[in-house]
C-alpha positions in Angstrom: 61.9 -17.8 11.7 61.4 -16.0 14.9 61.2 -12.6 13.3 58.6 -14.2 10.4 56.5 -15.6 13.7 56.5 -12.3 15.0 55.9 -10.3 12.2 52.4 -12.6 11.2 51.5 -12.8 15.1 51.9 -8.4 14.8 49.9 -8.5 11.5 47.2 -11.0 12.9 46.8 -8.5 16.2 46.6 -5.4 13.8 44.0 -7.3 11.3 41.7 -8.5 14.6 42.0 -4.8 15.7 40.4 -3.4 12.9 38.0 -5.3 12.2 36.9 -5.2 16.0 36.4 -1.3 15.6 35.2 -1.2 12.0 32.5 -4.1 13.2 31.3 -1.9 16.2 31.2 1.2 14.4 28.6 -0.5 11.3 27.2 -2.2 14.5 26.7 1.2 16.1 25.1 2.8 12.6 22.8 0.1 11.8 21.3 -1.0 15.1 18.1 0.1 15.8 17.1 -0.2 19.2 12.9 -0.6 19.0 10.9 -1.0 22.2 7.4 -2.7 20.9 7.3 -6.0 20.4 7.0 -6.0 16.5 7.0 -3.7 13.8 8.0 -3.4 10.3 8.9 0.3 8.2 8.4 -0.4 4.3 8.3 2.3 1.1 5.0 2.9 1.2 5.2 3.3 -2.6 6.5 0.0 -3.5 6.4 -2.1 -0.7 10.4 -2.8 0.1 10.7 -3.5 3.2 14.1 -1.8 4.9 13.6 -2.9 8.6 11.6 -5.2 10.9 11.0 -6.7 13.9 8.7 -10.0 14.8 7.2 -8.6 11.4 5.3 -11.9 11.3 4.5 -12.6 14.6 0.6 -12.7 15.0 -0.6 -9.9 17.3 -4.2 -7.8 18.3 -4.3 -4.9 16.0 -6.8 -3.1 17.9 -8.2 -0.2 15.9 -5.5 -0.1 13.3 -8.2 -2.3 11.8 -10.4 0.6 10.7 -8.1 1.1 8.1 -9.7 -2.0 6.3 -13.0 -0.7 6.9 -12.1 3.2 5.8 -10.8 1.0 2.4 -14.1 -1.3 2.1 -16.2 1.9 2.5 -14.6 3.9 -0.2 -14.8 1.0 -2.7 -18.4 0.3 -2.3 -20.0 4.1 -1.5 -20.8 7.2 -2.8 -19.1 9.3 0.3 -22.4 11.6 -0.2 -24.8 8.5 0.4 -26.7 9.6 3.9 -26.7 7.0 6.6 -29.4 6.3 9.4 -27.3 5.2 12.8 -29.1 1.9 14.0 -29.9 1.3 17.9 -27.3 -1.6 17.7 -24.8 -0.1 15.8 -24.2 2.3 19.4 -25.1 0.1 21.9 -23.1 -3.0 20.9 -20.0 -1.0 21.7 -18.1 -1.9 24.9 -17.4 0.6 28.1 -14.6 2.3 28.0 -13.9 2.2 24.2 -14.0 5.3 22.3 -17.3 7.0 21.0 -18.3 9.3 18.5 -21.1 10.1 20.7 -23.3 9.9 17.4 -27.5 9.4 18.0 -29.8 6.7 17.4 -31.6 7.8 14.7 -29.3 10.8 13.1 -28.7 11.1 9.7 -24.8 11.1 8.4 -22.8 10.8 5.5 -20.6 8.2 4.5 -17.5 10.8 4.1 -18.7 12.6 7.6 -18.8 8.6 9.2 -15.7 7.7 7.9 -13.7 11.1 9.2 -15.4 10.9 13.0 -14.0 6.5 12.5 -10.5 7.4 11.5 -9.6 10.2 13.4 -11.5 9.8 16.4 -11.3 6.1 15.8 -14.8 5.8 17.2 -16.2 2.4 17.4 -19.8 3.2 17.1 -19.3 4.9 13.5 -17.1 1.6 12.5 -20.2 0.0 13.4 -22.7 1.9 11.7 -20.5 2.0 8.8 -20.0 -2.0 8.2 -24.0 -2.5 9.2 -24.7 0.0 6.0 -22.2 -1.6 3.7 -23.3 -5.1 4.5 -27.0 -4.0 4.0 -26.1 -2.2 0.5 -28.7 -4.2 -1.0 -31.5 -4.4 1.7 -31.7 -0.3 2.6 -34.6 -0.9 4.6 -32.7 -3.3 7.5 -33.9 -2.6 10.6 -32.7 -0.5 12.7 -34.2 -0.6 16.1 -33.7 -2.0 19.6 -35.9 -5.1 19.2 -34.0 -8.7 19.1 -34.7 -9.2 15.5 -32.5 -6.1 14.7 -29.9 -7.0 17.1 -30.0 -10.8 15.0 -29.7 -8.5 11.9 -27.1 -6.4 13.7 -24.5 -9.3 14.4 -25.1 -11.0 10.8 -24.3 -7.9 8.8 -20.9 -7.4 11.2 -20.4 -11.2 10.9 -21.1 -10.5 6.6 -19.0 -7.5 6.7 -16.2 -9.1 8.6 -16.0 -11.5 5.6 -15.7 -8.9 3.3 -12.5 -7.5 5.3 -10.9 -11.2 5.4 -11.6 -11.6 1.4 -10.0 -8.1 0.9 -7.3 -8.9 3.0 -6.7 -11.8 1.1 -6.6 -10.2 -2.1 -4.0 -7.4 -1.0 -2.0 -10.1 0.0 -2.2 -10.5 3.6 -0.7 -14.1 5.3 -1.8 -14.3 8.7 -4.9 -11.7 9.4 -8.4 -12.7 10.7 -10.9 -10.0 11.4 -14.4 -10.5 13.1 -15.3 -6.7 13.7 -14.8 -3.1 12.0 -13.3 -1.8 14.8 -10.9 -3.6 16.5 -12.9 -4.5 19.8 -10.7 -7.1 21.5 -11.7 -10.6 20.1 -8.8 -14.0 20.9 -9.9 -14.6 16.6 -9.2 -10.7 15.5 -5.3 -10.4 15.0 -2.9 -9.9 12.3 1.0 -9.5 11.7 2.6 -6.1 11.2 3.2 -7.4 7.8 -0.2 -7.5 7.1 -0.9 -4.3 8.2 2.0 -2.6 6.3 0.4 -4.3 3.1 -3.3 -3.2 4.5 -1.8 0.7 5.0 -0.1 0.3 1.6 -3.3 -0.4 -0.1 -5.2 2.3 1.9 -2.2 5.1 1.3 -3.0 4.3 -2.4 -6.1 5.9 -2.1 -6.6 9.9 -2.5 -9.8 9.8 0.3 -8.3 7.3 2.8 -4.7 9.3 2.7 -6.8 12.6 2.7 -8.5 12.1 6.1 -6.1 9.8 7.9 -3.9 13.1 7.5 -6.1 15.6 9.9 -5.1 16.4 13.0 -9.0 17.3 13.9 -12.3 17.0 11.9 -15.5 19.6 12.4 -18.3 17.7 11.8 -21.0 20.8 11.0 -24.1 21.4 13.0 -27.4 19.8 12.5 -30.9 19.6 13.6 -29.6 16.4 15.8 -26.1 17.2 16.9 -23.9 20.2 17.9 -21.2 21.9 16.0 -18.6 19.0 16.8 -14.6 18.7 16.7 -13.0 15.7 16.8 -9.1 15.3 17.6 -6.9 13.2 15.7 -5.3 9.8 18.0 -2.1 10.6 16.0 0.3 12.4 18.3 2.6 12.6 15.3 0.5 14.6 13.5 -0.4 17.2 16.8 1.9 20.5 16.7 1.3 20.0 20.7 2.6 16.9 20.7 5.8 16.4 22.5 6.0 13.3 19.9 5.0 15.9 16.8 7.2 14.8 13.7 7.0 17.0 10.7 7.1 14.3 8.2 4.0 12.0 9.2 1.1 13.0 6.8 -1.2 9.9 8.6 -2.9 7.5 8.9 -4.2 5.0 12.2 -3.5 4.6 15.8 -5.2 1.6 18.0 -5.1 0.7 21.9 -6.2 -2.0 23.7 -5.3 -4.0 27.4 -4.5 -7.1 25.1 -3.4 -5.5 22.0 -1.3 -2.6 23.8 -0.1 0.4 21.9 -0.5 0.1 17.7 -0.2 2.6 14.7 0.1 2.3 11.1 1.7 5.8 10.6 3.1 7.1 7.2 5.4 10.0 6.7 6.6 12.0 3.7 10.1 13.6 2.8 11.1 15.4 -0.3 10.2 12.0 -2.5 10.8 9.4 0.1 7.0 8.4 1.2 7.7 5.5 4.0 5.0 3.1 6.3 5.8 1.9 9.7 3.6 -0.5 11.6 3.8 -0.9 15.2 2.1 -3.0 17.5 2.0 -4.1 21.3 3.7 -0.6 22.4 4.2 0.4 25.9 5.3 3.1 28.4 8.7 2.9 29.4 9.5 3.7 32.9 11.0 7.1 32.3 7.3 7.6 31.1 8.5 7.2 27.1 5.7 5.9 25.0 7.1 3.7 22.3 4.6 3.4 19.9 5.1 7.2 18.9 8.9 6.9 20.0 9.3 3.8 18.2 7.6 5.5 14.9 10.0 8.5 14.9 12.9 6.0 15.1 12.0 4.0 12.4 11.0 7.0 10.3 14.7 8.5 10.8 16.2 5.5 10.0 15.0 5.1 7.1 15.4 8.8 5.9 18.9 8.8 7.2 19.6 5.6 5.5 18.3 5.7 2.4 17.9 7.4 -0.8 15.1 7.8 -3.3 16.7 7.1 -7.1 14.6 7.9 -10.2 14.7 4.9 -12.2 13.2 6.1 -15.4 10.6 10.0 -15.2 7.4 10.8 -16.6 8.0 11.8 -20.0 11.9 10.0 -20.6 12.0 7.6 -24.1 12.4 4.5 -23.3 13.2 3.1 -26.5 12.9 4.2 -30.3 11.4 0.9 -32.7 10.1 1.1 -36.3 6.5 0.5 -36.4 5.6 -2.3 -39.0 3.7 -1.6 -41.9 3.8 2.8 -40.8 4.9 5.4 -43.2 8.1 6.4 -44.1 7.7 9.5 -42.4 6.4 8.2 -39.1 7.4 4.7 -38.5 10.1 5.8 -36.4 8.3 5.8 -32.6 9.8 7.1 -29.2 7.6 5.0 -26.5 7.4 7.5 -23.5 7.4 6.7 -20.1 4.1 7.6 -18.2 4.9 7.0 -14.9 8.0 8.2 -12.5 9.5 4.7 -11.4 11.3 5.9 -8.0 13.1 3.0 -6.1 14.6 3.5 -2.4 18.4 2.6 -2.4 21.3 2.4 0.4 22.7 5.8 0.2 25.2 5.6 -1.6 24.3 2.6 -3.7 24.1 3.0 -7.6 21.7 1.3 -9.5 22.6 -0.2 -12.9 19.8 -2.3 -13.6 18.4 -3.2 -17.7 14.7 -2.9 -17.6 12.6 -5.2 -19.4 10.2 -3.9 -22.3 7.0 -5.3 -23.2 5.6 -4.2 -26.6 1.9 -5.0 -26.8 1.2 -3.0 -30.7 4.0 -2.3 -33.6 1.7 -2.6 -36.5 0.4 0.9 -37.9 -1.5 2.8 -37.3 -0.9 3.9 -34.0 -2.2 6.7 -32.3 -0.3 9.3 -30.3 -0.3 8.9 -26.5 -2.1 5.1 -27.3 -0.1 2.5 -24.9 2.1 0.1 -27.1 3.9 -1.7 -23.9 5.3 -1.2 -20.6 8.7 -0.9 -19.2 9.4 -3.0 -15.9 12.3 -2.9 -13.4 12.8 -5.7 -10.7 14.6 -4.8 -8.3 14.6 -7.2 -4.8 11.9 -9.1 -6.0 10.0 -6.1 -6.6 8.7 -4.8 -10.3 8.6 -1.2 -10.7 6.4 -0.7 -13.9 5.2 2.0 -16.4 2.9 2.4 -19.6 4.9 3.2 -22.3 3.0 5.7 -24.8 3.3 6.4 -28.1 4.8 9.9 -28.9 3.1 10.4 -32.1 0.9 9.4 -35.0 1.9 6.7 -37.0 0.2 6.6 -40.3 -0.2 3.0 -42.3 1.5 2.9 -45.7 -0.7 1.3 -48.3 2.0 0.1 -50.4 3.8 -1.8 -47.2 -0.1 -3.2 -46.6 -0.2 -4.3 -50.0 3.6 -5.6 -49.8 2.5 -8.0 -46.7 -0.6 -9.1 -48.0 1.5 -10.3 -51.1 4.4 -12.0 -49.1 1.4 -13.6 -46.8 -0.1 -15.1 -50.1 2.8 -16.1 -51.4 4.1 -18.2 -48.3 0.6 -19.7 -48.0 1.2 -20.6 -51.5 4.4 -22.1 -51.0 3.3 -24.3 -48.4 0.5 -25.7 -50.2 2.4 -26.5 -53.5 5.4 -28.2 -51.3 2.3 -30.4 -49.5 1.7 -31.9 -52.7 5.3 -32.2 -54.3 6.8 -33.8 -51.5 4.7 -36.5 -50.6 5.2 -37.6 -54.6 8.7 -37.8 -54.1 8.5 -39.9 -51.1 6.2 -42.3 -53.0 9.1 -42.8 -56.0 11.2 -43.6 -53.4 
């Protein structure tokens, strides 16, 4: 008995042992040590979210907001439209927040007022941005320093603000509330680095948004009211002279305020890995470390050391092969091709072995090559990763299988009607 009570004691020692250093060791590889107060790094393709932090927690977002403006502008304007800068629109901004230095009275375009918001994140151009948007259908607003245009100056903010709580709504947003363009410190303008992943999400979607929030300066050419102008990117990431330079962020917002502290929305790119961190209420550490840059680089690393973009299905791969109703001998046979490359972001190391789920919306012929007959969908975490499926060729209508179902149609109709009136005699004998 002894020898048993020493040989489970020795084996109960050896098992605590191990899984003391094996729990220290996955503690060590998987802990993240982040500095801010919240932030949240999702795939900025498909929204999975691999780490957070007080993701939900409602916080200032400072200027991070102009990313909802820069999407509200692009959706509503041509980016050649010319824009007259109210009195208001300059003078309404706050000391010591950032300018663009832009002139009552000069003439700019939506594109060049949406580069000088974004990457200089100046507050006036926000400004003169939501007035114009708000005033799509009333060109002629007024735009002097009387108090009637100041009156019209607050209610097209107050209008545009709307629009940016509507959108937000509709990207899916849980706990946002925006009552400026800019991000000017207001207790009722907040939101959740959740939202904001969602809102960078949307914005990263779009070719203009992505394209500018990617410069590290913008030139804004010389007119008869300004001088040749360059404006600096807020993105350290992005700066080669940047002791926080990181060669994979490709964007997109920074924001500061007392309240709000230290924010980005930042996206980076890797061979096909495209990731979205959000971090708010950053700080400087003592040793003079700036954590909402520091913090970024962390959670980009993590999530490029950690995980592993796996082609579900490519561009161009058959899905499936189905026989088209009522097509030709010689071309009801159909490949449905894949339109879309469905990438999903995996542990590394993790094998996916998931059955997708195919919608066909048209198998009657005729059928036109590269016409959409379904989609293809893959749910992976709760998340669907969908496609068009096309079809891969022509398929041609066989008039003899028309006729054929016209003549079985007839004949069931037929058949119904003549067993309407036979059985309701029988039950009447009975």
């Amino acid at each position: 008995m002894k020898l048993i009570y020493k040989f489970f004691t020795i084996c109960f020692l050896l098992t605590s042992i191990f899984l003391l250093v094996f729990s220290s060791e996955s503690f060590a590889n998987s802990d993240l040590t982040i500095d801010s107060e919240a932030c949240i790094l999702i795939d900025a393709d498909f929204g999975k979210v691999l780490y957070e932090k007080n993701s939900s927690k409602r916080l200032y977002p400072a200027s991070t907001t102009k990313v909802m403006t820069a999407i509200l502008t692009v959706e509503n304007c041509n980016l050649q439209d010319n824009v007259t800068v109210s009195y208001w629109a300059i003078n309404s901004v706050p000391p010591t927040y950032t300018m663009g230095y832009i002139k009552e009275g000069q003439v700019l375009t939506v594109e060049e007022l949406l580069n000088i918001t974004m990457i200089a994140s100046a507050n006036d151009a926000a400004y003169v941005l939501a007035e114009y948007i708000a005033n799509l259908d009333n060109p002629d607003y007024l735009k002097d320093s009387s108090a009637e245009a100041k009156t019209s100056f607050e209610n097209s903010i107050a209008e545009f603000s709307e629009m940016m709580n509507n959108k937000a709504k509709e990207i899916g947003c849980l706990d946002t509330n925006f009552v400026n363009p800019n991000g000017i410190h207001n207790e009722n303008h907040y939101s959740t680095a959740y939202d904001l992943a969602l809102i960078g999400k949307y914005a990263y979607s779009n070719s203009v948004i992505k394209s500018i929030g990617s410069k590290a300066t913008y030139d804004l050419p010389k007119n008869a009211v300004n001088n040749h102008t360059v404006y600096r990117s807020t993105i350290a990431l992005l700066r080669s002279d940047s002791k926080y330079y990181y060669e994979y962020a490709n964007g997109m917002k920074t924001g500061y305020t007392d309240p709000a502290g230290y924010c980005i929305i930042a996206t980076a790119k890797k061979d096909d890995m495209n990731l979205l961190a959000v971090v708010l209420h950053g700080r400087y550490l003592e040793d003079g470390t700036a954590t909402r840059e520091s913090d970024c680089i962390k959670l980009f690393n993590y999530g490029f050391e950690n995980y592993t973009s796996t082609a579900l299905i490519k561009e161009g791969d058959i899905a499936k092969t189905i026989s088209v109703v009522n097509g030709t001998d010689e071309s009801d046979s159909l490949d449905l091709v894949c339109t879309d490359t469905l990438d999903c972001l995996v542990d590394s190391g993790e094998v996916i072995d998931i059955t997708p789920v195919i919608n066909l919306t048209n198998v009657i012929a005729p059928i036109a090559k590269g016409e959409v007959v379904g989609t293809i969908t893959y749910t992976i975490d709760d998340i669907e990763y969908s496609s068009d499926l096309i079809a891969s060729h022509d398929v041609y209508s066989s008039d003899a299988k028309s006729l054929i179902i016209v003549l079985s149609i007839i004949f069931v109709i037929l058949l119904i009607i003549v067993l309407g009136f036979i059985i309701p005699r029988k039950n009447g004998k009975a």
